[in-house]
C-alpha positions in Angstrom: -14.8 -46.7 -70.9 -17.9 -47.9 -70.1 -20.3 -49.5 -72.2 -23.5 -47.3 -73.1 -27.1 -48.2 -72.0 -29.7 -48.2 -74.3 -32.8 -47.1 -72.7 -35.5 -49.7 -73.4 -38.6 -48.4 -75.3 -41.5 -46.8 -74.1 -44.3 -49.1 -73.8 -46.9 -46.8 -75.0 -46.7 -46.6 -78.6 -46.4 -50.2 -78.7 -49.8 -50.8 -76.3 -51.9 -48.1 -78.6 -50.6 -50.2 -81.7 -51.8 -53.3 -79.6 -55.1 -51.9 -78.6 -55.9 -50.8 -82.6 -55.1 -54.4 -84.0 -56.8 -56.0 -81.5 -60.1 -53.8 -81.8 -60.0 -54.1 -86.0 -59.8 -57.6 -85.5 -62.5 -57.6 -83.3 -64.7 -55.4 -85.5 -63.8 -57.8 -88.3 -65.2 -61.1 -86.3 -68.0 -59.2 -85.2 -69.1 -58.1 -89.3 -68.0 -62.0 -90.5 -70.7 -62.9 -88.6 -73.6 -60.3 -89.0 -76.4 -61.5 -90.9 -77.0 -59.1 -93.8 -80.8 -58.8 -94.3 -80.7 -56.7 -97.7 -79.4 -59.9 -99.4 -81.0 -62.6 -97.6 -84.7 -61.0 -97.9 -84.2 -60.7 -101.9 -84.2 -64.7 -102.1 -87.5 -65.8 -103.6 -89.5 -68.4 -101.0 -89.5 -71.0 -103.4 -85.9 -70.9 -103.6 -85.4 -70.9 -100.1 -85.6 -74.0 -99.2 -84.0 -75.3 -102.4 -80.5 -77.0 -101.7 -77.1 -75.1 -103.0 -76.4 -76.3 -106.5 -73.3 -78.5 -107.3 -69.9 -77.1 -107.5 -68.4 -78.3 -110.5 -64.2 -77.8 -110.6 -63.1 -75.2 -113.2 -60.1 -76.4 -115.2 -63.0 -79.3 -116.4 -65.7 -76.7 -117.5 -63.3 -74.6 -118.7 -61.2 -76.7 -121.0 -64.6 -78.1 -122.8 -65.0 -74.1 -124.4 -62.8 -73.9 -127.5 -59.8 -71.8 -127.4 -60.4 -68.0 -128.9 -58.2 -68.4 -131.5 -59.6 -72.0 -132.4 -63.4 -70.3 -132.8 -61.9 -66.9 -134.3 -60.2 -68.9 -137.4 -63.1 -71.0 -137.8 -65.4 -67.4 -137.6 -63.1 -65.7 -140.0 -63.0 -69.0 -142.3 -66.7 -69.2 -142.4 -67.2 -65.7 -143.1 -64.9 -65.8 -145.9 -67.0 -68.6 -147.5 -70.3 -66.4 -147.2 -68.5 -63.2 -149.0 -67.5 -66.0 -151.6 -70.7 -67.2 -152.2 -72.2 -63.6 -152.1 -69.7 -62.6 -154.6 -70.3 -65.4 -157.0 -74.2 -65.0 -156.5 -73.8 -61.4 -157.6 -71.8 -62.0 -160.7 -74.5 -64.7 -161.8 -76.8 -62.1 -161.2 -75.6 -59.6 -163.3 -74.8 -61.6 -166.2 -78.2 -62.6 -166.0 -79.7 -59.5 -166.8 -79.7 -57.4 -170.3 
């Protein structure tokens, strides 16, 4: 028996894939480089012609802020201490009067 031919496949579908990739690509270059005006104009003069500020890394200015637990505990703690201190203010208070 004969071995059986595949037919190879149509070109088409594969060109009209082509043609889509290649003109979304193209529309993407083209809006990469478009100026946008609506942001650009809302930059005062003065800080036109100001240079770009320094980029600082963010594990360093991050890992200076304390952890939320860390400043939560000392929150809770410190709160704690006022209602204390209320508490005993208001019990001197009352003894004090008739």
């Amino acid at each position: 028996m004969p071995a059986r031919q595949t037919s190879p496949k149509p070109l088409a579908p594969r060109l009209a894939r082509l043609t889509v990739l290649s003109a979304c690509a193209l529309l993407s270059v083209t809006a990469a480089c478009s100026r946008v005006p609506q942001l650009e104009d809302r930059l005062p003069a003065d800080l036109r012609s100001q240079p770009y500020p320094q980029l600082l890394p963010l594990d360093t200015e991050l890992a200076q802020e304390p952890l939320p637990e860390e400043e939560s505990a000392e929150l809770s703690e410190a709160l704690d201490a006022r209602a204390d201190r209320l508490r005993s203010r208001a019990e001197a208070l009352r003894r004090r009067q008739p």
